[in-house]
N, C-alpha and C positions, 0 to 999 in steps of 0.2 A: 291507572294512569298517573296519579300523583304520586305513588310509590313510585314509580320512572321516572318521574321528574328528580323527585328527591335525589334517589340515586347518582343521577344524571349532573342536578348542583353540586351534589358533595363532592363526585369526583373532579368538577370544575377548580372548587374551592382546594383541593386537596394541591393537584395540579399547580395553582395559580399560587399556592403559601410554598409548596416545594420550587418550583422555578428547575425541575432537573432535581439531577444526585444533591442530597445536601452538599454544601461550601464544605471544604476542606482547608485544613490551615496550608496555606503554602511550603512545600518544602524549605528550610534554611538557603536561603541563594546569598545573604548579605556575607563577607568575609566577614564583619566585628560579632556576626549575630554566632558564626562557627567558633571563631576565637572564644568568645564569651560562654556560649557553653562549654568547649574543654576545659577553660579554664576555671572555671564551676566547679567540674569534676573535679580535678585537682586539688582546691580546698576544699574537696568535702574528702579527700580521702580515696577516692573512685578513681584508681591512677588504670588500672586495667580498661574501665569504663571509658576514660580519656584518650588511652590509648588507641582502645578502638575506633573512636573517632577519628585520630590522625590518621589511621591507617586509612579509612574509606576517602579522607578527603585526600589522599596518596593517590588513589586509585580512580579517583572523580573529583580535579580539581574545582574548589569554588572560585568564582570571581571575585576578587582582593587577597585572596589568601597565598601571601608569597610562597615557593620552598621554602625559603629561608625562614620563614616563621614557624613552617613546621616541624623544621630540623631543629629549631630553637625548643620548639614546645617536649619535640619526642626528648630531645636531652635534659630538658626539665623532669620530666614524668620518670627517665630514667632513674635520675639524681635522688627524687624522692622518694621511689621505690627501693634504691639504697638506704638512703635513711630510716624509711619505716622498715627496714628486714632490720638494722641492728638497732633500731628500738625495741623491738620483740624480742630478738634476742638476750638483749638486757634486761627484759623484766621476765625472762622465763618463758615468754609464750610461744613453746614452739612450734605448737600446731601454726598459728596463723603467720610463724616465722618462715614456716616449710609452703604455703601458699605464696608468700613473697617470693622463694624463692623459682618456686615455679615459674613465675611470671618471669622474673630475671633472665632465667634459662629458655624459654619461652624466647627472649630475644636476642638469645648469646650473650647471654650476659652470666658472669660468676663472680663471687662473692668472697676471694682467698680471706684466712684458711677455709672456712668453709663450704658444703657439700653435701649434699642429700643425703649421701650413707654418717657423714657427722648429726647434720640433724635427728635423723633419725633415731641414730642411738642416742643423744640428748631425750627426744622424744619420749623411748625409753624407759632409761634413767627416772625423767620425771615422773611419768604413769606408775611405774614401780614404787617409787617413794610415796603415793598416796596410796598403795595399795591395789590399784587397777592391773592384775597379773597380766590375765588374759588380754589386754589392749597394750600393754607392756610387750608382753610374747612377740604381737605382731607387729608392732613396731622395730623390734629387735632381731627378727627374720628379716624382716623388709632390707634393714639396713646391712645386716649378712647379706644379701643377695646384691647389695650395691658394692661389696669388695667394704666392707669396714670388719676389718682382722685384728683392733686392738685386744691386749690380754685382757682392760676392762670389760669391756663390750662382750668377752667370747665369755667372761667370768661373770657377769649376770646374762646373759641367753643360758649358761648351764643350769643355774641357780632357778632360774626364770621355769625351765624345762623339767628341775628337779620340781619344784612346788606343785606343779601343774601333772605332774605326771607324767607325761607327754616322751616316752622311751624314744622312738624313730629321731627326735630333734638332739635327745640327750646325747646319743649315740655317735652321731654325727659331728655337732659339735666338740665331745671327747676326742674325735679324732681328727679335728682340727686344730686342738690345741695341742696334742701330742705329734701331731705333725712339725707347727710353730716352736715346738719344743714349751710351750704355756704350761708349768704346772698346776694339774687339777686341783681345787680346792678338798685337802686334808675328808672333810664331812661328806662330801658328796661325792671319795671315789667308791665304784663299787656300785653305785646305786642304779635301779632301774633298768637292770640285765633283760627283764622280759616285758612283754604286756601279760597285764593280771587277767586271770580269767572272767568268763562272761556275767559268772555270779556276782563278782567281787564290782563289776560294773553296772549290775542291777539297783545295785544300793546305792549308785551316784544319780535314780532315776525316781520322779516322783510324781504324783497323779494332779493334777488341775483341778480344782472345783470353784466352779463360778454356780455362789445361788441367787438368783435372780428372783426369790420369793414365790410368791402363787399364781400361776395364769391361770383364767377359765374358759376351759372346754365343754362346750355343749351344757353349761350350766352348773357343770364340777370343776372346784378347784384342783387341781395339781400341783405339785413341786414343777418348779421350773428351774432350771439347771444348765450348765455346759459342763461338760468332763473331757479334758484332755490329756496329755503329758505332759513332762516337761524333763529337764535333767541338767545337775550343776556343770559351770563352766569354771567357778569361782571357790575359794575355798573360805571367802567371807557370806557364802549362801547365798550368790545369783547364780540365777538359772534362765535358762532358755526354752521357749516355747512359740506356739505361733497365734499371730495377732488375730484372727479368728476367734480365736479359745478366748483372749482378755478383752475384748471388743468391747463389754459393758460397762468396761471399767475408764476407760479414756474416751468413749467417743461422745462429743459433746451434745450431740445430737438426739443419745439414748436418754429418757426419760423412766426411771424408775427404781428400782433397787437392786443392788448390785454388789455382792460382796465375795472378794477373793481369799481361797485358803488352799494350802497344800496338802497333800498326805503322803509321809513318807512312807519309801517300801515296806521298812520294816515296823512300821507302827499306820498299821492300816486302817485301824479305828479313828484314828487324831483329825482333827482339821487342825491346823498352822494358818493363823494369817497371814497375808503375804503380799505384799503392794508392786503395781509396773511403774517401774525408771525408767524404760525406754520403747519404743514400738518403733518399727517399721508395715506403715501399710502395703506399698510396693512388693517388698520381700514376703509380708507375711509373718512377720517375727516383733518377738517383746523379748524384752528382760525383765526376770521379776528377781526381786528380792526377798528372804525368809531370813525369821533369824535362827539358823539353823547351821551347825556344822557337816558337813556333806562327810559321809565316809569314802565318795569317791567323786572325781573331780575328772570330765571329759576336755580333752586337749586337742585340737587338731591343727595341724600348722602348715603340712605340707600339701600336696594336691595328689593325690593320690589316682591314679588313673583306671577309671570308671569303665571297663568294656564289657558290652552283651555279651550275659552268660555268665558273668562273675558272681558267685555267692554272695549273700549281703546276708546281716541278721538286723530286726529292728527289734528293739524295746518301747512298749506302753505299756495304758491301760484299756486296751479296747473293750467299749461297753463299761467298764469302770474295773475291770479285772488287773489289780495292779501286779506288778512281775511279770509279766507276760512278754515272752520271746520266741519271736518267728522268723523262718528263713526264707528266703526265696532266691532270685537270680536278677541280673539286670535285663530287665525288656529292652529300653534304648536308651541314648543319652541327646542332649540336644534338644530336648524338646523345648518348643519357646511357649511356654506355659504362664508366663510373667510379664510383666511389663517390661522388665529388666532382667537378663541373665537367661542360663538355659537353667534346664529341670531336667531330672533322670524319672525314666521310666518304671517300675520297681515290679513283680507278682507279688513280692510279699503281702500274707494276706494282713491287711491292715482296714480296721474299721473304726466307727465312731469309738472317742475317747483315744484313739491313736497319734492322734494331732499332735504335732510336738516332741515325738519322740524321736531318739538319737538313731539313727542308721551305720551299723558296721561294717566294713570289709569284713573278707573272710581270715586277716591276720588281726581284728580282732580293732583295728584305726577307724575313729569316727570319721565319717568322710559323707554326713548329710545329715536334713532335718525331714522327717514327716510331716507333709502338710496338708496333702490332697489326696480324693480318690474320686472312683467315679462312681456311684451305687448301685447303677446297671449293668454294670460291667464287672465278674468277679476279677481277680488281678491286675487291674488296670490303676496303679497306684502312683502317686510322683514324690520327688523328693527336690528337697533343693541343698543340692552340694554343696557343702561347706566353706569349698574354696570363695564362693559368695558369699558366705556368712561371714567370713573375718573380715573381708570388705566393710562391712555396714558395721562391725561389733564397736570401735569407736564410736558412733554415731551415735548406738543403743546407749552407750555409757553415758555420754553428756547430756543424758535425758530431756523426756520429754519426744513428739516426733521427729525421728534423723530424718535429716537435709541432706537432698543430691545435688550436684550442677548438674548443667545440660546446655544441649549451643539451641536447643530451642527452633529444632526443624524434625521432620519424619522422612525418612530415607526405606529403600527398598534393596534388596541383593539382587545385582545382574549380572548379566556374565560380565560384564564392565566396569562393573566396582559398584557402591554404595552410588543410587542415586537418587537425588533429592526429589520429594513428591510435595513435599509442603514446609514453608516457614513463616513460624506465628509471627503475629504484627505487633511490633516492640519486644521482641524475642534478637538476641545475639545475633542467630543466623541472620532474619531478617535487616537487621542496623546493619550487620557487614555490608549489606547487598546481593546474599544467595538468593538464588531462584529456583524454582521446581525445573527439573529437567538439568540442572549440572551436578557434577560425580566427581563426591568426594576423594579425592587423590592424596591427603596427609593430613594425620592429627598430630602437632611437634614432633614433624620430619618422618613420622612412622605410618607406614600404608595400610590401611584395613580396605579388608573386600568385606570381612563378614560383622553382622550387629552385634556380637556376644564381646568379642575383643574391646572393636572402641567402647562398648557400655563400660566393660569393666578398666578400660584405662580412665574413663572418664572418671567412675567412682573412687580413683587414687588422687582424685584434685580436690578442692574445695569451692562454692561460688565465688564469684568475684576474683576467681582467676585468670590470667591472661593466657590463652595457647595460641599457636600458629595452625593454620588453616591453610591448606593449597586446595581447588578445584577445577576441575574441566569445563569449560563455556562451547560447546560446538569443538573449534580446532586452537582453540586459545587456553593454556591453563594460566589460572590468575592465584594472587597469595597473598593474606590477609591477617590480621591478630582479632581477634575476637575475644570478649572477657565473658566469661561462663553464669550463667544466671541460678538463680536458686530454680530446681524443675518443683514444677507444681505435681500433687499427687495425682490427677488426673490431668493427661495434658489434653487428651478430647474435650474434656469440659471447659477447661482453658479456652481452646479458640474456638468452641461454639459461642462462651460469650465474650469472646474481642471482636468474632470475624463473620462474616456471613456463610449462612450455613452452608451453603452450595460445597461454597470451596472445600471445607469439613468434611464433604461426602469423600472425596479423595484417598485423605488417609484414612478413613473409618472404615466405606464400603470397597474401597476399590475403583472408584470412576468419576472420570474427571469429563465435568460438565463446561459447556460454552452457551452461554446467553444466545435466543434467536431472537427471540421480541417480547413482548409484556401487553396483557390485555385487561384492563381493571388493573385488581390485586395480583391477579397470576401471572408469571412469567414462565414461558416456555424453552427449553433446552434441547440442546442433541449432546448426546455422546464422544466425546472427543477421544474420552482411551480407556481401556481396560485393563485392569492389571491381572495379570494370570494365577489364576488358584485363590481370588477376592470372592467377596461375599456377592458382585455386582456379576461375576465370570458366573459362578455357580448358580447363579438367578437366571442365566442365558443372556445378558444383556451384550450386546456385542457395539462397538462402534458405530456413527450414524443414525444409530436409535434418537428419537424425537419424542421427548420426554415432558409434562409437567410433574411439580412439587406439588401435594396434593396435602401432605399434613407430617407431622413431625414429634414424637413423643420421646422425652428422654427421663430411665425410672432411676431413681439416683440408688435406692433402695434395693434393689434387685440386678441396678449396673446394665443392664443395657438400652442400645436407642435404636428405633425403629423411625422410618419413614416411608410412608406411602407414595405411590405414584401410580401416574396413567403413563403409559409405554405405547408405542408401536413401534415391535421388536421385525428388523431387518429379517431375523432368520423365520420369523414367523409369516410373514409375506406384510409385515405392515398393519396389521391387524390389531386394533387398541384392546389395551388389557390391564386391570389394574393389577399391581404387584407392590407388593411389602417385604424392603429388604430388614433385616435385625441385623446388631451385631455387639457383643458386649464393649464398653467402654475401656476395658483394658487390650488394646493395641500395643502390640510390641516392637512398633516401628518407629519411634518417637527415641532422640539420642539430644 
């Protein structure tokens, strides 16, 4: 009886100190209080961040806030985002020049003489001049594909193509400047008539070893170890591998010892020490460097098109077997395997210590990485295609972990277009005003239906860039600027801890819950929606279902989150039943 009681005060007191939902700060209603923070942003720099502002308060006037002061502000922001692009420009910086510029264009706006395919080839120029080829390279396609046809420009992409190896681009461009009538530079005509054979490609590949010192098993020490691939990009001895393989060596969170070394092909005995410059967790990919000169140096620049049934060859070291090269065929391509990007499907037989190594076409074109397989499945291998890797390769260079943007919502593929299921709170999407249930209609003017496109237009921007946004509301579409946020490497973990977890089930499992009532600590739900082919669909959960939250674990370590619950499932006549949905933490509906 006094434990009832108890129970019974505390929830009084609980009750009586809550008064209801905690207070919430009021949203901004004053005009000086909207003025004052755009104009915040603005001195700090945060002219896209400002921007966004005016646009929402465009869209949902506040009280005091004239037109005319916003018209004032946006051609303020304008003005200074002119200024801060030929500030960059003058001290050289032309990555964060080429962000300016985006945002500018972003709002119709151009910047004579300059131009995306100019910057670019500055961009360039400059990567090249400290030695960065392979980030050189891609800047210098880039800006090729934008119409920049000067004879400088075409005379280092060849130079660029010659170092690298890289026949397909060499070729190409030869004949673009023999078109132009551009004479070929004296030394390099003639060069790079063929791709070299697959031997001569062996030797640009090298074996991973991470030793991790002694674990004990059952009472006996062992070596403890990782063995992967890897294979140069660089002809100053960086190489590419996948972040898996070097995990012990940057993850702040490992405790113990950990030391990297390489073994080249052809000196199998050697350990080389060898440090990571770069990692991408998302992707799966590092950059290591060795002080080594490679005798062959992998180039890929173009996108080479991947279809079921095309012969592939990969290179490792599976099981530690260095030299090793196998064929097989494409299984699929598409598969969304990542957070970000698709992944191709492979047979090639590919096992432990394979990790990392370079995947061929059958004319012999790197055109992917190894990074995954499945152990109970023989041939069931993935790969991640290159044309994603040169995406991230800047990133890898400026070391340390690469940084994506992202507008900071989770979308789904309908037959309607991309439609919004969730946007985190102080996330882009969110500040605009997205809501779950309106469809994406344009990312700067250009329409995607599918997630692989916008992901990867997205990865051609920087944070803190400003793009245009249009979307559908019911029968109204609306248009808006949003400025791009740095995406977190985990965006589930993100809004489990900004948001309440309910709403998190959404994007994670597939199903989207409505409060009925709360009794004590428990709050009870029904089912509002399902999404088809989710984790909530495949559990039988159907609409209507009346649900509690029963408990909730998330393994940071092993990546995925589970929650339990009590059901009474519609299709089952109503009949309670507990059920534990899983699903891992890496969702690939999040842009």
């Amino acid at each position: 009886m006094n434990r009832y009681r108890a129970i019974v005060l505390l929830t009084a007191v609980l009750v009586s100190c809550a008064g209801g939902p905690p207070a919430r700060e009021p949203a901004r209603k004053l005009g000086s209080s909207w003025i004052a923070s755009v104009q915040d942003s603005i001195d700090k720099g945060r002219f896209s961040q400002a921007y966004q502002e005016v646009s929402f308060l465009d869209r949902n006037p506040a009280p005091g806030v004239a037109p005319e002061k916003l018209a004032e502000l946006k051609d303020l922001i304008v003005e200074r985002l002119e200024e801060s692009f030929h500030d960059k420009v003058g001290r050289r910086e032309y990555a964060e020049a080429l962000g300016r510029l985006h945002s500018l264009a972003a709002l119709g706006r151009t910047v004579p003489p300059w131009s995306q395919a100019r910057l670019l080839a500055s961009l360039a120029a400059e990567r090249a001049a400290v030695g960065e080829l392979p980030v050189a390279f891609q800047y210098a396609l880039r800006a090729l594909e934008e119409g920049e046809r000067g004879a400088e420009h075409l005379g280092l992409t060849l130079r660029l193509a010659a170092e690298l190896g890289n026949t397909p681009v060499f070729q190409r461009v030869s004949g673009i400047m023999q078109s132009a009538g551009v004479p070929l530079p004296v030394e390099l005509a003639g060069r790079l008539t063929d791709l070299p054979p697959v031997e001569k490609m062996v030797r640009g590949t090298v074996t991973i070893w991470v030793n991790k010192g002694i674990k004990i098993e059952k009472g006996v020490g062992l070596p403890d170890r990782v063995i992967g691939s890897g294979f140069f990009i660089d002809p100053r001895g960086y190489l590419l591998t996948n972040y898996h393989v070097i995990e012990s060596e940057v993850n702040p969170k490992y405790e113990g010892y950990s030391r990297l070394f390489v073994r080249p092909s052809d000196r199998v005995e050697a350990r080389i020490p060898a440090k990571v410059v770069g990692y991408d967790r998302i992707f799966d990919l590092a950059l290591v460097k060795t002080e080594l000169t490679p005798e062959y140096v992998f180039s890929s620049a173009a996108d080479p098109e991947l279809k079921v049934g095309n012969p592939i060859l990969a290179i490792g070291s599976p099981a530690g077997l260095e030299n090793s090269v196998t064929s097989g065929i494409v299984s699929a391509t598409g598969r969304r395997f990542l957070q970000m990007g698709d992944t191709v499907q492979v047979d090639v037989p590919i096992n432990y210590g394979n990790s990392g190594g370079p995947l061929l076409d059958s004319a012999g074109q790197l055109v992917g990485v190894v990074f995954a397989g499945i152990e109970q499945f023989e041939g069931v291998n993935f790969v991640i295609p290159f044309s994603w890797v040169n995406k991230v390769l800047p990133g890898l260079y400026r070391g340390g972990e690469a940084r994506h943007p992202w507008l900071g919502m989770s979308v789904q593929e309908t037959d309607k277009g991309l439609e919004v299921l969730y946007t985190l709170p102080g996330g882009p999407a969110a500040g605009a005003g997205l809501q779950a249930g309106d469809l994406l209609v344009a990312l700067n003017g250009t329409e995607y239906r599918k997630l692989g496109p916008i992901q990867a237009a997205l990865l051609e921007l920087r944070a803190d860039t400003l793009v245009s946004l249009a979307w559908q509301r019911g029968d109204q579409t609306q248009s808006g600027y949003l400025s791009l946020a740095e995406r977190p490497f985990s965006p589930v973990e993100e809004a489990l801890a900004k948001d309440r977890r309910e709403r998190v089930l959404f994007p994670l499992f597939g199903m989207k819950l409505a409060k009925t009532g709360s009794f004590l600590w428990r709050d009870s739900y029904v089912v509002e929606r399902v999404l088809q082919g989710s984790v909530a669909d495949e559990t039988g959960l159907s609409e209507g279902d009346p649900l509690t939250l029963q408990s909730w674990k998330v393994n940071e370590k092993e990546r995925y989150a589970l929650v339990q619950i009590f059901v009474k499932k519609r299709k089952s006549g109503f009949l309670e039943s507990a059920v534990q949905l899983a699903a891992y933490l890496e969702v690939d509906n999040f842009i």
